[in-house]
Residue frames relative to the residue before (quaternion, step in Angstrom):
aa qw qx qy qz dx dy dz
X 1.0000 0.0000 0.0000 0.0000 0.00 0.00 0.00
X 0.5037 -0.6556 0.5134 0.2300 3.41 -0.79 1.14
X 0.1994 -0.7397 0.6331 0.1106 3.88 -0.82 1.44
X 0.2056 -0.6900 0.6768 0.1534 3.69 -1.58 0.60
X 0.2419 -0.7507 0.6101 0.0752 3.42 -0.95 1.14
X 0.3760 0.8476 -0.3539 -0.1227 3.14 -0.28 1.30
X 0.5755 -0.6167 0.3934 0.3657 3.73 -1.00 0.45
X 0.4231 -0.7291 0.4142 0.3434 3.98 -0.13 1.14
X 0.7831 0.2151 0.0199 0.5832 3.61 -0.84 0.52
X 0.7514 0.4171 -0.3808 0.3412 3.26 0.62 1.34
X 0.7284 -0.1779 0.2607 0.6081 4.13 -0.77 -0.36
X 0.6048 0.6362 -0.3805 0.2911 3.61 0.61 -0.92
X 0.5972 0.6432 -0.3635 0.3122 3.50 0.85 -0.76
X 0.3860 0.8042 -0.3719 0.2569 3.09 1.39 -0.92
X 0.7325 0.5129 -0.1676 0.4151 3.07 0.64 -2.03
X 0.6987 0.3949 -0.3583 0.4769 3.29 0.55 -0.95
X 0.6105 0.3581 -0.4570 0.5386 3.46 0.02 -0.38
X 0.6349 0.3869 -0.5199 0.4206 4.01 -0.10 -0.15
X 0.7310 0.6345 -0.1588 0.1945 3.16 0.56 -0.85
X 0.4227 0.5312 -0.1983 0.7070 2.89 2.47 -1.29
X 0.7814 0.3658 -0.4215 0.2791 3.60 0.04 -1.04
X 0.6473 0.3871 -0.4342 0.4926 4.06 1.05 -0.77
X 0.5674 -0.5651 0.5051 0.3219 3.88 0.55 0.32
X 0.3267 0.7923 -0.4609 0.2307 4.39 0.82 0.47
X 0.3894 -0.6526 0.5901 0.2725 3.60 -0.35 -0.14
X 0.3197 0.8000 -0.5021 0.0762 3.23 -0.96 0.82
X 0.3602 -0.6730 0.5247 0.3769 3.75 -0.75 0.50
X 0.5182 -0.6489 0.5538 0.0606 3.67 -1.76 1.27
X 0.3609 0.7032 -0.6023 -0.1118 3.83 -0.46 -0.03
X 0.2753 -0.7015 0.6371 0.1620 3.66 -0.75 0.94
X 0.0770 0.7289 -0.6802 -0.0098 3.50 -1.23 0.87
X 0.5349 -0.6664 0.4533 0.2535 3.40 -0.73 1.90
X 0.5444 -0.5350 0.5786 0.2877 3.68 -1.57 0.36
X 0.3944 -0.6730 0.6110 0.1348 3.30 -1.34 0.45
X 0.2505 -0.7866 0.4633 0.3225 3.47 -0.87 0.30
X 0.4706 0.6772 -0.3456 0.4478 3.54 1.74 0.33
X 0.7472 0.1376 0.1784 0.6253 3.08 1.16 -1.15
X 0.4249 -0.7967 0.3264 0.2796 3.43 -1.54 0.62
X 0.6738 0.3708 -0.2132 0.6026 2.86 1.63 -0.03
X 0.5440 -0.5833 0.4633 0.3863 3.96 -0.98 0.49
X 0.4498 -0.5629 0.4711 0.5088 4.40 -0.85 -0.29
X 0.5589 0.5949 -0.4666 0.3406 3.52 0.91 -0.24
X 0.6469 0.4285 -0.3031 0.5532 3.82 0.73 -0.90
X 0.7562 0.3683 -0.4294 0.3288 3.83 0.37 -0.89
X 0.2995 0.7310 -0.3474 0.5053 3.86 2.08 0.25
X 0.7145 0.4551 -0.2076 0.4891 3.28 1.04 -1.03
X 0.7876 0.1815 0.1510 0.5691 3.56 0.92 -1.62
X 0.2714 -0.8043 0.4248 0.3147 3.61 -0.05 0.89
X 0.4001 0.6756 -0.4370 0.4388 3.82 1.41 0.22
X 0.0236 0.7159 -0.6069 -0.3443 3.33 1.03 -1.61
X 0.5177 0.6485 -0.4965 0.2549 3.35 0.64 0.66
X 0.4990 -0.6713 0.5049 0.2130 4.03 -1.40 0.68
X 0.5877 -0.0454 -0.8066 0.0439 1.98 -1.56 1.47
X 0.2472 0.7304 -0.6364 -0.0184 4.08 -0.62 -0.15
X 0.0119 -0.7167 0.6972 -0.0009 2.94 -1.50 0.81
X 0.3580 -0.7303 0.5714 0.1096 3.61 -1.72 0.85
X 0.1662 -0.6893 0.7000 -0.0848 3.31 -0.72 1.38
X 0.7891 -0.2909 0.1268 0.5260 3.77 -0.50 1.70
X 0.8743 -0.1507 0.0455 0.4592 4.01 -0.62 -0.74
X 0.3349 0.5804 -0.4863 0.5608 3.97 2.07 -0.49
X 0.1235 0.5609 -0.7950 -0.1955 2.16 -2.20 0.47
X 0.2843 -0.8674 0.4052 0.0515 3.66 -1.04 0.37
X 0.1312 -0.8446 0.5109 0.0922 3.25 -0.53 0.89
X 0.7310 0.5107 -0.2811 0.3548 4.08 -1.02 -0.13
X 0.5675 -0.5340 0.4358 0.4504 3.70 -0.41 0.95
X 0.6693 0.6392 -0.1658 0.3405 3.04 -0.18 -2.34
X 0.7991 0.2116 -0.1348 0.5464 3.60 0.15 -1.65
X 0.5240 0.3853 -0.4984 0.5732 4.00 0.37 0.14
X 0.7269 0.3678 -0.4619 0.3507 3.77 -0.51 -0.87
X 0.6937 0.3711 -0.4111 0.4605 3.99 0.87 -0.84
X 0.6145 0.6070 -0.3582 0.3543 3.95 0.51 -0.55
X 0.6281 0.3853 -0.3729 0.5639 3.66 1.47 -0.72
X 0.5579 0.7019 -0.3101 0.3161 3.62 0.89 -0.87
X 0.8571 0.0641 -0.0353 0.5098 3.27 0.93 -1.33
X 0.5288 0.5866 -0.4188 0.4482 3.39 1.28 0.65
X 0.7539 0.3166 -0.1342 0.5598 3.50 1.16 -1.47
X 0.7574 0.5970 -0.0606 0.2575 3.34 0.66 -0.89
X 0.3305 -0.7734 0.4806 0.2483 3.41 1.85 -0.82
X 0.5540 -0.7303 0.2430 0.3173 3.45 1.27 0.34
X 0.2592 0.7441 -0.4736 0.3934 3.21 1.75 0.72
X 0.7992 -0.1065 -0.3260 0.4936 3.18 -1.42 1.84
X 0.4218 0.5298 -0.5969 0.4302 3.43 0.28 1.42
X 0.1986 -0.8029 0.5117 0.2327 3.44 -0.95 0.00
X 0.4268 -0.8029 0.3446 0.2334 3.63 -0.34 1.70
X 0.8317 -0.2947 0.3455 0.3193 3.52 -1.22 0.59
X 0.7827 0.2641 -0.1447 0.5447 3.39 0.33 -0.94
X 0.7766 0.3557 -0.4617 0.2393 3.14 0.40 -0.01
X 0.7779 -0.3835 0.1880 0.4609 3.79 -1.42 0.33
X 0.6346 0.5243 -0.2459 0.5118 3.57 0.69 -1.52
X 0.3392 0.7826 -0.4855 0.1917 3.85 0.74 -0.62
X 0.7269 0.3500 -0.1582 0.5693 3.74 0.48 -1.97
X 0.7558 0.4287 -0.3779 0.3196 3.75 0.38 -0.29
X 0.6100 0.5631 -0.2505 0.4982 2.93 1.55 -0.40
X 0.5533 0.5995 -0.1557 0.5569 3.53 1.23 -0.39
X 0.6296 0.4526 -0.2917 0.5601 3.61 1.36 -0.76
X 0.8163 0.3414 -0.2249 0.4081 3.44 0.23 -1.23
X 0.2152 0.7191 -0.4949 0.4378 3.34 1.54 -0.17
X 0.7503 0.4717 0.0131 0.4629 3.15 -0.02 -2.55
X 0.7609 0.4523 -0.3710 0.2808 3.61 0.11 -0.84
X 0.4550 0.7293 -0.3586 0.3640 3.63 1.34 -0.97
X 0.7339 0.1748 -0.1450 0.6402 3.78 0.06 -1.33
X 0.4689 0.7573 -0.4044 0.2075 3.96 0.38 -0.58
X 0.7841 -0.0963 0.2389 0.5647 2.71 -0.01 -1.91
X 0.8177 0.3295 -0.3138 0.3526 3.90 0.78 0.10
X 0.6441 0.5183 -0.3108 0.4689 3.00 1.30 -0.13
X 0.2159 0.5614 -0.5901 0.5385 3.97 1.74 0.24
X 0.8660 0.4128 -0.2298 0.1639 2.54 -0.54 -2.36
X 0.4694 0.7253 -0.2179 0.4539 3.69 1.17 -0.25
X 0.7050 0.2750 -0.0951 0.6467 2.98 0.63 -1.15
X 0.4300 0.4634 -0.5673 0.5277 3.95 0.37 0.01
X 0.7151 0.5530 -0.3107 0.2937 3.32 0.09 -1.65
X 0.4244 0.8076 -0.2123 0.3502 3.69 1.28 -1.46
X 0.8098 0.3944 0.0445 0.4321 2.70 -0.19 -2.29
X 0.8113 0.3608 -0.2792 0.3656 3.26 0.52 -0.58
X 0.6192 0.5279 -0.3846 0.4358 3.41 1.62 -0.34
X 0.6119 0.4553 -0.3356 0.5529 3.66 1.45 0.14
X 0.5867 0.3558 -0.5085 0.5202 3.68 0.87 0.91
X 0.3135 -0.6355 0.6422 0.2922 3.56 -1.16 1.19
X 0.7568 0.3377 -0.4092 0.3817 3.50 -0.44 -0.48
X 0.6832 0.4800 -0.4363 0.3354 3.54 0.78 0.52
X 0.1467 0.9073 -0.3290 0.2170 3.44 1.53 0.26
X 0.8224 0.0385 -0.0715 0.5631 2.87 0.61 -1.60
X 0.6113 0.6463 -0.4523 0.0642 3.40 0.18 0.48
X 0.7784 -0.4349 0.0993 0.4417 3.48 -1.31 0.55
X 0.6992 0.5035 -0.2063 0.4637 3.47 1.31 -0.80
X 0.5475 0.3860 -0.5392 0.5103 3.39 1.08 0.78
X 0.7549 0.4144 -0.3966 0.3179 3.17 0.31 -0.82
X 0.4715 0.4463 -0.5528 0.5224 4.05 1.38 0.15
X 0.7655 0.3946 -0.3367 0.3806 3.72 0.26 -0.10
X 0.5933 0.5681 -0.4195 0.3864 2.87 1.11 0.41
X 0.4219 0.6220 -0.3269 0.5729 3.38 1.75 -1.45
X 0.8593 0.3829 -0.2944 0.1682 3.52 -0.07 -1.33
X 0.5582 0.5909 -0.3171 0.4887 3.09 1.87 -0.13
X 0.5849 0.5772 -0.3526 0.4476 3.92 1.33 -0.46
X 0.4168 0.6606 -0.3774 0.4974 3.31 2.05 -1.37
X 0.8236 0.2692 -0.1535 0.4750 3.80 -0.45 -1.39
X 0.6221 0.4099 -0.5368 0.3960 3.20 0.16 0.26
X 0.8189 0.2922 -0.2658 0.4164 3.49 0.44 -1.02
X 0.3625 0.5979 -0.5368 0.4723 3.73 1.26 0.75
X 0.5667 0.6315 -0.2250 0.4789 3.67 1.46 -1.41
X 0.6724 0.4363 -0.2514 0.5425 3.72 0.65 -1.45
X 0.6742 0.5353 -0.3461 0.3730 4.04 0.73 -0.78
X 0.7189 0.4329 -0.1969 0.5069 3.55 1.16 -1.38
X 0.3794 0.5692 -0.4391 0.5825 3.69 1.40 -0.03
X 0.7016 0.4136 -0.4041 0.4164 3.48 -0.36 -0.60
X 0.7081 0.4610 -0.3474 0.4067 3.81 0.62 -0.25
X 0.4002 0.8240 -0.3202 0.2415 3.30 1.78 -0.14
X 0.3458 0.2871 -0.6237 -0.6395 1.59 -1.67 -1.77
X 0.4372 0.6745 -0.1411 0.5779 3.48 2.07 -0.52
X 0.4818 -0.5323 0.5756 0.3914 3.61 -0.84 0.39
X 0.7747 0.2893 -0.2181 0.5183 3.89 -0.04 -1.22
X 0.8736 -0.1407 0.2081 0.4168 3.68 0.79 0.37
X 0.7124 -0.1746 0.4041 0.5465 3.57 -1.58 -1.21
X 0.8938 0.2941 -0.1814 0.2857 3.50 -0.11 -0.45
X 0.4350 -0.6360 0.4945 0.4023 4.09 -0.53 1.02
X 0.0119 -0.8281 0.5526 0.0940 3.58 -0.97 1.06
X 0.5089 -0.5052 0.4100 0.5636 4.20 -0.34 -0.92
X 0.4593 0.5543 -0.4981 0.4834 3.47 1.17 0.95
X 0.6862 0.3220 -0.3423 0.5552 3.75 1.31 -0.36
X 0.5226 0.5072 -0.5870 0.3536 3.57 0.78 0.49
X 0.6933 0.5494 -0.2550 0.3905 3.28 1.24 -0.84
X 0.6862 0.4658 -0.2358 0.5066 3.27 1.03 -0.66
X 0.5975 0.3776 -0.3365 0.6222 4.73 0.64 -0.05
X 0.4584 0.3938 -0.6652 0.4386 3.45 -0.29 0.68
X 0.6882 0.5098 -0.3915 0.3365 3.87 0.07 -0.64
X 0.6347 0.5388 -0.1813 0.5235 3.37 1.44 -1.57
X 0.7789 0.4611 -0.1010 0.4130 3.65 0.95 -0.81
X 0.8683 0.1820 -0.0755 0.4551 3.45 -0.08 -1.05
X 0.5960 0.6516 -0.2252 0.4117 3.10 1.34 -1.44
X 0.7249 0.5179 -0.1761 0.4186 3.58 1.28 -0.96
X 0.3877 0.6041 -0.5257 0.4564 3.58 1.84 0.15
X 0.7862 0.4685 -0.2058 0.3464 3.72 1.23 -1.00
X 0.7710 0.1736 0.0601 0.6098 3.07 0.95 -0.96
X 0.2436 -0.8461 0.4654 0.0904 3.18 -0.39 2.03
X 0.1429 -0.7810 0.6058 -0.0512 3.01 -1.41 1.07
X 0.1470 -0.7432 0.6330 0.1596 4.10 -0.34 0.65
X 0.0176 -0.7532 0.6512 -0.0916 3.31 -1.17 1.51
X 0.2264 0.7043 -0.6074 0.2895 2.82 1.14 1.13
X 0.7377 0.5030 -0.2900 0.3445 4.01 0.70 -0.18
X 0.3821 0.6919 -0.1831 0.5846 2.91 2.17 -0.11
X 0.0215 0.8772 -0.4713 -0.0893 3.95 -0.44 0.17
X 0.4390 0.7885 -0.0852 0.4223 2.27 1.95 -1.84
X 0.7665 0.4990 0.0100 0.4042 2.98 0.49 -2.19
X 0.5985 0.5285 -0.1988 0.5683 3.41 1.04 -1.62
X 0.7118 0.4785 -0.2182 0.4657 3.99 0.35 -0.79
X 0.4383 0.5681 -0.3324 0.6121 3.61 1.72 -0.71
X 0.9112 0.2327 -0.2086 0.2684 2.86 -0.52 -1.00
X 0.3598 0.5841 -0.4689 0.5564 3.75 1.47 0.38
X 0.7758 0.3937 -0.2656 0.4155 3.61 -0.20 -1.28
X 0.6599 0.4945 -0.2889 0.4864 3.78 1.14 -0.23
X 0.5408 0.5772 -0.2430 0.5616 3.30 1.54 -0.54
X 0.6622 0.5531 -0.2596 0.4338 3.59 1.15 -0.91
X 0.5839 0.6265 -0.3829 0.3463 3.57 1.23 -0.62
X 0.2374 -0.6970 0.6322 0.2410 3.35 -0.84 0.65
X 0.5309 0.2286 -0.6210 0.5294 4.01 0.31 0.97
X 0.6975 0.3894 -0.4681 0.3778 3.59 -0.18 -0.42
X 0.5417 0.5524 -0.4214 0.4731 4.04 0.93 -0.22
X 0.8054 0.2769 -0.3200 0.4152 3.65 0.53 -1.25
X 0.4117 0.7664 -0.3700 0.3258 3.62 1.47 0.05
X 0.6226 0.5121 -0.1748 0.5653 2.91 1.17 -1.64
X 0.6378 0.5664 -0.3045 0.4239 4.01 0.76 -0.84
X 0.6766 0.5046 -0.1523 0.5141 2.96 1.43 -1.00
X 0.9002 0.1267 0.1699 0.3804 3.55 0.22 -1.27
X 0.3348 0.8346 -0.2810 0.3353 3.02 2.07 -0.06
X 0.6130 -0.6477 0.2938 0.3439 3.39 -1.47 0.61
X 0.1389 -0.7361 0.6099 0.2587 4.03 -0.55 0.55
X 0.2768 -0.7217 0.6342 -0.0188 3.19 -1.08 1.23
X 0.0924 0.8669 -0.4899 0.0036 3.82 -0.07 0.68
């Protein structure tokens, strides 16, 4: 049985919620955050990163959203909520796959880091990181509109990868989507899933 290693309050949830949603079996270990460090010594035992998500399938182990979400997809799964080669939605589905940790979830975390330095407040390089976060979002809120799904009509492992930003990420790092509908409507219909509900029950963010 395929084990999830996860890091409370983090990217890791992902899996579980993939996991709940293709119906798989799997064993859970939650390992609380530290306030010294981001990861306990028991996970970095596991992953010489100590970093979250990884998970062990018999002698694999595995690190990286992105590369865990395809490995359950087309190892356990038969390639259900992928989208095959031939079809049309294929390249779009493949981008946002890719775009999540790529290119918005850096830029995110830039964003982060700086809103937890005071003497970075006012400077010139937040506020280009800021603009550049409204930029991708409302490129995000535009390509939504072709939806209802990132890759289209259908909920694939490209929208597990892609609502962590819209969701959890936003307990940390405040973001008004009130200009966003698109986005704002995302992130209802993901909320509506009863695997992504018992996920969140499961593996969800603790916010203290």
């Amino acid at each position: 049985m395929l084990t999830i290693y996860h890091l409370e309050t983090s990217r890791s949830e992902r899996i579980v919620w993939l996991m709940e949603e293709l119906g798989l079996e799997y064993k859970l270990e939650i390992f609380p955050r530290e306030t010294s460090a981001a990861a306990p010594a028991p996970l970095k035992s596991i992953h010489g990163l100590g970093k979250a998500p990884v998970i062990r399938d018999g002698e694999v182990v595995l690190a990286e959203s992105g590369a865990i979400v395809e490995y359950i997809v087309y190892r356990h799964a038969g390639g259900r909520l992928a989208v095959p080669p031939d079809d049309p939605s294929y390249a779009r589905y493949l981008y946002w796959l890719h775009f999540a940790e790529g290119s918005l979830m850096s830029l995110m975390l830039i964003a982060l880091v700086l809103s937890r330095v005071p003497e970075a407040r006012t400077s010139p390089v937040t506020a280009r990181i800021g603009a550049r976060v409204q930029q991708m979002l409302a490129f995000v809120d535009t390509e939504l509109g072709n939806g209802p799904w990132f890759a289209g009509t259908a909920f694939t492992a490209a929208d597990v990868m892609m609502a962590f930003p819209f969701t959890t990420m936003r307990h940390f790092l405040d973001v008004d989507m009130a200009p966003y509908p698109n986005l704002v409507a995302y992130v209802e219909r993901v909320a509506a899933r009863p695997a992504y509900q018992k996920a969140m029950r499961l593996a969800g963010p603790i916010t203290r």
